[in-house]
C-alpha positions as CSV (number, residue, x, y, z in Angstrom):
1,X,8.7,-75.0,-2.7
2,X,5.5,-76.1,-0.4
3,X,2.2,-74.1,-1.0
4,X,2.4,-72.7,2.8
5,X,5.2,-71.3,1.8
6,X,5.2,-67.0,1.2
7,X,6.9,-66.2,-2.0
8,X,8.3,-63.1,-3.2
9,X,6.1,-62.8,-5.5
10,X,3.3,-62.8,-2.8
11,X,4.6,-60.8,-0.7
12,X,5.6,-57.9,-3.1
13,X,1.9,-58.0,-4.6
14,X,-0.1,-58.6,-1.1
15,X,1.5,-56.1,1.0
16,X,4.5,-53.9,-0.6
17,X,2.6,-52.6,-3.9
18,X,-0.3,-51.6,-1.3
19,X,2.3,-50.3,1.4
20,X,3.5,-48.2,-1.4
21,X,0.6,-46.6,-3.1
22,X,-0.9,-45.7,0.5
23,X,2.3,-44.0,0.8
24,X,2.3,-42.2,-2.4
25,X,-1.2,-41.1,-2.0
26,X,0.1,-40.1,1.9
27,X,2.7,-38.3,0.2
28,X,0.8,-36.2,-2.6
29,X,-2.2,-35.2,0.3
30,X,0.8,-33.7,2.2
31,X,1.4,-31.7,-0.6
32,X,-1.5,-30.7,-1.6
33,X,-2.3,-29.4,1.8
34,X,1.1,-28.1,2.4
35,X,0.6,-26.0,-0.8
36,X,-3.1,-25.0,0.3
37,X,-1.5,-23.7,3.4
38,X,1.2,-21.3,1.4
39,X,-1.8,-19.9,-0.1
40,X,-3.8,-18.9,2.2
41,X,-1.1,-17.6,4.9
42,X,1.0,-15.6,1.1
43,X,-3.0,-14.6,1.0
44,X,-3.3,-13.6,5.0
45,X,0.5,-11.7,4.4
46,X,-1.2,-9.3,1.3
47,X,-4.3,-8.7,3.3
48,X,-2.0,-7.8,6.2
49,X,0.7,-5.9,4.5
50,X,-2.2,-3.9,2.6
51,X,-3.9,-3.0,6.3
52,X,-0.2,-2.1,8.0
53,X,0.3,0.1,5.1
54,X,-3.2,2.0,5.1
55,X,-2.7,2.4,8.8
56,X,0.8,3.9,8.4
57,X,-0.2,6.1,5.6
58,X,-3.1,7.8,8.3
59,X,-0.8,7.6,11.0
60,X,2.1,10.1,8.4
61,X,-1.0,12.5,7.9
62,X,-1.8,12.4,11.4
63,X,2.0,13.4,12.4
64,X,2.0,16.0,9.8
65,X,-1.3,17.9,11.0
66,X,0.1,17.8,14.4
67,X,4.4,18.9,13.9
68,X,3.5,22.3,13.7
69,X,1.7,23.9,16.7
70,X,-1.1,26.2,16.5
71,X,0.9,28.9,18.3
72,X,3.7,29.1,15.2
73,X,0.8,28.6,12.5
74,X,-1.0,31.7,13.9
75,X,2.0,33.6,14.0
76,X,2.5,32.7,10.5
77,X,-0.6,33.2,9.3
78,X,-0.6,37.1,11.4
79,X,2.7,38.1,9.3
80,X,1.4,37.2,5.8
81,X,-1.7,39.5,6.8
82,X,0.0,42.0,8.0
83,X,2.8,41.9,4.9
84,X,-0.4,41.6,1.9
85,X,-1.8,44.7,3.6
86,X,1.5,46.4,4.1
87,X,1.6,45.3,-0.1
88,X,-2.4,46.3,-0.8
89,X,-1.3,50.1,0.8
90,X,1.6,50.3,-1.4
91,X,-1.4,49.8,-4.4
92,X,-3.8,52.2,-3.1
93,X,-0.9,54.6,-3.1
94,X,-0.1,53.6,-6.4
95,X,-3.8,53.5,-7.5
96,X,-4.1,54.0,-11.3
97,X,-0.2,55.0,-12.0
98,X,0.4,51.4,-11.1
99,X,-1.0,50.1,-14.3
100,X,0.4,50.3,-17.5
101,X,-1.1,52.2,-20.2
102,X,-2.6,50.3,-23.0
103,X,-2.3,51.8,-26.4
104,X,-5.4,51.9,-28.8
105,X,-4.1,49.5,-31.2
106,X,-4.2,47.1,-27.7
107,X,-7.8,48.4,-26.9
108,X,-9.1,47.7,-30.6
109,X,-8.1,43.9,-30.6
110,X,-10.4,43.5,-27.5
């Protein structure tokens, strides 16, 4: 072989060992910023996912305040007034016979 000729040798030092590691190194910053981008959108998903679920959670209390009218609620709250003094008359009718005696042994230990 002539010196103007390109051997193998050459060639796989000069250009395909180069060609190679700039592709490796190619290869690994893909990765790295493939993997950097996982991160922050996993990151992006929690911070989401944590908001969606605060807003739902106001949004249940909000639908609860408001399924029962105000019409039914009065209503409700008029017959248990009217049923604890129906219950408080009963009492006063009772007045003192309502209560059980207490025996002096009871009264002592007081």
């Amino acid at each position: 072989m002539d010196g103007s000729a390109i051997s193998y040798e050459w060639w796989i030092r000069v250009i395909e060992l180069p060609i190679l590691a700039g592709l490796f190194k190619l290869m690994w910053d893909i990765k790295r910023d493939v993997i950097a981008r996982i991160e922050r959108i996993e990151l992006r998903h929690a911070e989401t996912t944590a908001d969606l679920r605060a807003e739902i959670a106001s949004f249940k209390l909000e639908v609860a305040r408001g399924y029962v009218p105000i019409q039914m609620m009065r209503e409700l709250d008029r017959r248990l007034s009217m049923q604890l003094m129906r219950i408080e008359e009963k009492l006063d009718v009772l007045g003192p016979r309502a209560r059980p005696r207490r025996s002096e042994a009871e009264l002592s230990h007081d």
